[in-house]
C-alpha positions in Angstrom: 50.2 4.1 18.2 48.3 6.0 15.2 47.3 8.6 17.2 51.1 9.3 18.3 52.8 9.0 15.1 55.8 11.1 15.0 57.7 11.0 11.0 61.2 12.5 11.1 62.4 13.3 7.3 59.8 13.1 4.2 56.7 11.7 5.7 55.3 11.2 2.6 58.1 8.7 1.7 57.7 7.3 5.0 53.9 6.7 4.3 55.0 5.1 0.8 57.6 2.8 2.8 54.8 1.6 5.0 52.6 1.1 2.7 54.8 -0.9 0.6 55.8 -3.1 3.5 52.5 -3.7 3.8 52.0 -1.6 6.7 48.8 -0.1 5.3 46.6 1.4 8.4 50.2 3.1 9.1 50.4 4.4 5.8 47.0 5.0 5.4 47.0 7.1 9.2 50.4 9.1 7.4 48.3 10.4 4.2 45.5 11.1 5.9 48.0 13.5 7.9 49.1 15.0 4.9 45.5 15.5 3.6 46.1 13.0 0.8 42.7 11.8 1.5 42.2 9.3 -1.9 45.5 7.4 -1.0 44.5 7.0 2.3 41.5 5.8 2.0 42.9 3.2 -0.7 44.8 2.2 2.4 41.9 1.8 4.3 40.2 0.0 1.8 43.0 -2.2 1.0 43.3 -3.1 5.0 39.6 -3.3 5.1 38.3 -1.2 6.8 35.7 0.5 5.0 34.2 2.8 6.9 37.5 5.2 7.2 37.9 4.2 3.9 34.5 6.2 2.7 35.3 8.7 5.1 38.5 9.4 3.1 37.0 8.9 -0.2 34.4 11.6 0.8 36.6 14.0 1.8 38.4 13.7 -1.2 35.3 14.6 -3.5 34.7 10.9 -4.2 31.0 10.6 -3.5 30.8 7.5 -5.5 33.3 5.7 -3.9 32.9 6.8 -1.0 29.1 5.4 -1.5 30.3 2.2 -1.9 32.8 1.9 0.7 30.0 3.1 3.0 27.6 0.4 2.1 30.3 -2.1 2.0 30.7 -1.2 5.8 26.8 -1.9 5.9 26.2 1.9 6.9 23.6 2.2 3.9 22.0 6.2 5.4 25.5 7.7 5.0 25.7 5.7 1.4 22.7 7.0 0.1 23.9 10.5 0.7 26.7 9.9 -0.8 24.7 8.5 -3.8 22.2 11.7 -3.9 25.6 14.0 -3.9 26.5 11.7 -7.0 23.4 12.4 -8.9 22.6 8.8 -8.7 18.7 9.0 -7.7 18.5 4.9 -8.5 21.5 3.5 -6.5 20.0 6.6 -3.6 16.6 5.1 -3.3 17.7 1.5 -2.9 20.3 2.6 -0.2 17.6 4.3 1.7 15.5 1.0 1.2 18.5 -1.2 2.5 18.4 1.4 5.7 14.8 1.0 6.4 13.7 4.1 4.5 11.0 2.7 2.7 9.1 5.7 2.0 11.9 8.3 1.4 13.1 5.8 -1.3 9.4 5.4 -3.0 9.2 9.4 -2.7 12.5 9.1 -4.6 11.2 6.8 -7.2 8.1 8.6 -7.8 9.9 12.0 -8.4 11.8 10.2 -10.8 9.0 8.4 -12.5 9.8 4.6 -11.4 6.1 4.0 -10.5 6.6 0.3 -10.1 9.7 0.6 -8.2 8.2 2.7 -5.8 4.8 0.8 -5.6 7.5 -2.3 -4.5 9.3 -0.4 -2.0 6.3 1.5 -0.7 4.6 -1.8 0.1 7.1 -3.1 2.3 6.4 -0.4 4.9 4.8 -3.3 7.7 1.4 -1.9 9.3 3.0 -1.2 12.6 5.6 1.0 11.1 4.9 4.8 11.8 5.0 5.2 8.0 1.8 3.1 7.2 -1.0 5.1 7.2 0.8 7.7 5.1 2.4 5.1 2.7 -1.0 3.6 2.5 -2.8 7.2 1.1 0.4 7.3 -1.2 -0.3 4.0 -2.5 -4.2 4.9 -3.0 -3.5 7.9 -4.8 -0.9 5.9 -7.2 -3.4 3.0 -7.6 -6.2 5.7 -8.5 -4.0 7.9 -10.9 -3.3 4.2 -12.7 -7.4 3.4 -12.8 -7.0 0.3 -10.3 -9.7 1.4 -8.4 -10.3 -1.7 -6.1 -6.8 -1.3 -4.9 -7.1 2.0 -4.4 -10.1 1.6 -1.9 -8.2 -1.2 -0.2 -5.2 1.1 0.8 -7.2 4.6 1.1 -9.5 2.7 3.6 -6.4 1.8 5.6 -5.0 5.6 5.7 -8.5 6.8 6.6 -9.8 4.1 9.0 -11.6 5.4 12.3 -10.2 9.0 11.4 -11.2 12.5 11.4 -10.8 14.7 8.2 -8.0 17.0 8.7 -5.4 19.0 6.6 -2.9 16.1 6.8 -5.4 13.2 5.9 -8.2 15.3 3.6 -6.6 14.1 -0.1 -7.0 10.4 1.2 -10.2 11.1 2.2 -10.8 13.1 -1.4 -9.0 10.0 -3.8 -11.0 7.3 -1.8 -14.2 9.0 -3.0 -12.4 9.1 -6.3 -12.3 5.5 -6.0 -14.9 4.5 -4.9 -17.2 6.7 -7.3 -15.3 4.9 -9.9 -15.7 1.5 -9.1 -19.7 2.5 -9.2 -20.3 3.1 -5.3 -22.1 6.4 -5.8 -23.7 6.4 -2.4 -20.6 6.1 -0.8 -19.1 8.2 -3.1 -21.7 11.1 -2.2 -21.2 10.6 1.3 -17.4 11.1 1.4 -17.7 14.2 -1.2 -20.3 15.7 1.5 -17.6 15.1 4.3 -14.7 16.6 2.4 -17.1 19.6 1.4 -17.9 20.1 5.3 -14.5 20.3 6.8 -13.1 22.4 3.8 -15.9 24.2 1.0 -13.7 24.3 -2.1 -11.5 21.4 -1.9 -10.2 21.0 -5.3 -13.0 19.6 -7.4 -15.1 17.9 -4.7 -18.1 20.0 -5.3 -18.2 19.5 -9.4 -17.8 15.7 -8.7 -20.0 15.4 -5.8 -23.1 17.3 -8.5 -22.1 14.5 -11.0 -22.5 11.6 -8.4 -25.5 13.4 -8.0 -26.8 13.4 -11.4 -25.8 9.7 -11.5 -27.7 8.7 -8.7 -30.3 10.3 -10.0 -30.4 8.6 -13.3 -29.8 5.0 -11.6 -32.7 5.8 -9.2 -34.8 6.5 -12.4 -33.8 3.3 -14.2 -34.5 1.4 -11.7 -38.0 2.9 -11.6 -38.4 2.5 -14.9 -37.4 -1.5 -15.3 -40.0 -2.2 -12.0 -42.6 -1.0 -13.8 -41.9 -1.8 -17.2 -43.7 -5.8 -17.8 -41.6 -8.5 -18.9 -40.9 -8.6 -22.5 -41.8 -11.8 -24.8 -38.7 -12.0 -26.7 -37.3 -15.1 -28.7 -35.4 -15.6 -25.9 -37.3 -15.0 -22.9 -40.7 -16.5 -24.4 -40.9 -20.1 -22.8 -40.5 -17.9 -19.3 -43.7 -16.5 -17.9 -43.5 -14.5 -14.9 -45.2 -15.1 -11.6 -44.0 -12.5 -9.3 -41.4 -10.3 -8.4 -38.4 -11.1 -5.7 -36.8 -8.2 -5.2 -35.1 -4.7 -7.0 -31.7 -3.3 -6.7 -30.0 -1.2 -8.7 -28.9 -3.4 -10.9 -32.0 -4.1 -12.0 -35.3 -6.2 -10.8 -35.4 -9.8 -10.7 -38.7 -11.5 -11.3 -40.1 -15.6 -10.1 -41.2 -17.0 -13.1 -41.3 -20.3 -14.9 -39.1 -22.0 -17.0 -42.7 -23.6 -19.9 -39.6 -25.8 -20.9 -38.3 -27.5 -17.9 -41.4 -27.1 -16.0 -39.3 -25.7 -12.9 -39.6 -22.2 -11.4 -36.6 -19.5 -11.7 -35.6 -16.5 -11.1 -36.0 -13.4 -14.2 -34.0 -11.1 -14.0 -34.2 -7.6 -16.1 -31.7 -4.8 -16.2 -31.9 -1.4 -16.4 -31.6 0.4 -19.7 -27.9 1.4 -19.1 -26.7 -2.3 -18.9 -29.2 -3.3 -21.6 -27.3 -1.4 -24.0 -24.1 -3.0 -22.7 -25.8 -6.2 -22.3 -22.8 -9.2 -21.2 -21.5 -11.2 -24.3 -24.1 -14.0 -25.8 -21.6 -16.9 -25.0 -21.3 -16.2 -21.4 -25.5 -16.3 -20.6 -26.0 -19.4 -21.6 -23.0 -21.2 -20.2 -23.9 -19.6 -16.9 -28.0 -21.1 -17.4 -26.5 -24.5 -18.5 -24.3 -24.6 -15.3 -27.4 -24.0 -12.9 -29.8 -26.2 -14.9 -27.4 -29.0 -14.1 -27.1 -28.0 -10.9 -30.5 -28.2 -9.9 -32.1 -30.9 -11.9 -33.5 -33.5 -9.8 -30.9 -36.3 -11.3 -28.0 -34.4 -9.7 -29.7 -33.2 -6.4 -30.4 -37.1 -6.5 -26.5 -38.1 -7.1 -25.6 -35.4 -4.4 -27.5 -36.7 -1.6 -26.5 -39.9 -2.3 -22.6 -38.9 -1.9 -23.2 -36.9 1.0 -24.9 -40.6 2.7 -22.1 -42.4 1.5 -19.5 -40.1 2.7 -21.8 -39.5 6.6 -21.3 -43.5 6.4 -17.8 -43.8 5.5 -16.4 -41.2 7.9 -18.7 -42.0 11.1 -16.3 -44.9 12.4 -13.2 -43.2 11.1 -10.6 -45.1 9.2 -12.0 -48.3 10.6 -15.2 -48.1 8.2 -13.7 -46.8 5.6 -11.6 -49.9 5.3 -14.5 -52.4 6.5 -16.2 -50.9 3.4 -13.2 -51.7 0.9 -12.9 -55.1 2.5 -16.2 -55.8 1.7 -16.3 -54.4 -1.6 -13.1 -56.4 -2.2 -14.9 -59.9 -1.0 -17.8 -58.8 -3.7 -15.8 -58.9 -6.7 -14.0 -62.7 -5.2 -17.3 -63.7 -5.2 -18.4 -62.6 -8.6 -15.1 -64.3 -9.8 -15.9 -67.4 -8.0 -19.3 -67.3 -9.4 -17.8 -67.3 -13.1 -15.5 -70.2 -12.8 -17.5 -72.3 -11.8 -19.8 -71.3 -14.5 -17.0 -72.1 -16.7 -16.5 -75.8 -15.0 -19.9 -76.4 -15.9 -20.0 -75.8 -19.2 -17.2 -77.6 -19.5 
């Protein structure tokens, strides 16, 4: 029937006569004949169906509408296009999300500076999608630009995992040693400059970063050095501690046996290297810290704890049977002791 319609007279007061008798896919069919594309697609809209109805719209030069009829059909690629034609970058980007473009829309966002919108829609790219790897060294770079490091490593360690440095792959690589050097992993750090250095000499400013690492490890390595061989110092503080030996070094500093003169227990010293000690950690966190492992291993609590751990091997070895043997017994106790004080009472009656 629409695609043999045959008007005799004025068809476009045939196509109003339709559509005010409701006839509306007829009319609709009639204008779009006539090129009058906006009142056919308000037919098509009108009847309900959409998807003509953005077609119409579109050819009419009605990207907006035609936007919205085309995600009211649910066909969200063609409305996003529609969108971008409209200048709307923000109604474009969530289309393309709705269609399963995840990165296309954070790309979007980015361009247009929405750097938490994107980081939203960039993360919902699932690990099996063909997107991940490169939506995970997009994230990493974001995170690092921001100074969240530790997210940074988490997401650049996903884009480079098991892989090669290559042309498509070598700024993850680059922004994970960013990262990591950083968050104070200058081995690591060194290792990855190296890398980047080997498969491309050059590569932005790998090789004035990789001679600062350098210069850092160098300095730690020397700190280190310094605080081994430097003897524990008498202060206020550390006075009623007198070391007996030394445990172990790292580059956070050496950490000593000694004894506590004041407790009369032994404990671990340790002393930092001059770069914390001139950052030392604030004076009310120290002590709360010391208080918390005093308690924790003085002999009254390593008492109470084994005793718990006794009661609770008894309680549980029979299962809910024991437990409830124990409460009946505990119960019959206190009858006892209240027997026991009436007739206490009778007597001095």
């Amino acid at each position: 029937m629409r695609n043999t319609i045959e008007i005799w007279g004025d068809d476009e007061e045939a196509a109003r006569c339709f559509e005010k008798s409701g006839e509306l896919l007829t009319a609709g069919d009639i204008y779009r004949m006539l090129e009058q594309y906006e009142k056919a697609g308000e037919c098509y809209e009108r009847f309900g169906d959409s998807a003509q109805a953005a077609e119409m719209f579109s050819l009419a030069g009605d990207r907006q509408r035609a936007s919205a009829s085309y995600e009211q059909a649910g066909l969200y690629a063609e409305a996003a296009e529609c969108a971008a034609d409209a200048a709307d970058d923000t109604k474009q980007a969530e289309l393309l999300a709705q269609a399963g473009e995840h990165r296309k829309a954070g790309e979007i966002h980015l361009k247009a500076g929405r750097i938490d919108e994107a980081i939203v829609v960039l993360q919902q790219v699932a690990s099996d999608h063909a997107d991940f790897t490169a939506v995970s060294a997009r994230l990493g770079e974001i995170f690092v630009k921001r100074g969240e490091h530790t997210l940074a490593i988490v997401k650049l360690r996903h884009a480079t995992e098991g892989a090669e440095i290559s042309q498509g792959n070598a700024s993850a690589f680059y922004y994970l040693a960013v990262a990591l050097d950083a968050n104070g992993d200058l081995a690591a750090a060194d290792e990855l400059y190296e890398r980047i250095l080997s498969f491309e000499y050059g590569f932005k400013d790998v090789q004035e970063r990789l001679d600062r690492t350098r210069a850092n490890l160098k300095k730690r390595a020397e700190e280190s050095k310094a605080a081994e061989s430097r003897p524990m110092t008498k202060t206020a503080e550390q006075r009623r501690y007198e070391s007996t030996g030394k445990l172990g070094k790292g580059g956070m500093g050496v950490v000593y046996k000694a004894m506590d003169t004041v407790l009369d227990r032994e404990v671990a010293f340790k002393v930092l290297p001059d770069s914390l000690q001139e950052n030392p950690p604030g004076p009310q966190e120290l002590p709360s810290r010391g208080q918390e492992c005093r308690q924790a291993q003085s002999p009254g609590h390593r008492h109470r704890l084994r005793r718990r751990r006794a009661r609770r091997r008894l309680l549980y070895r029979d299962g809910v049977r024991r437990w409830q043997h124990t409460q009946t017994d505990h119960q019959a106790s206190r009858k006892d002791l209240a027997r026991r004080h009436r007739s206490r009472a009778h007597a001095d009656v």
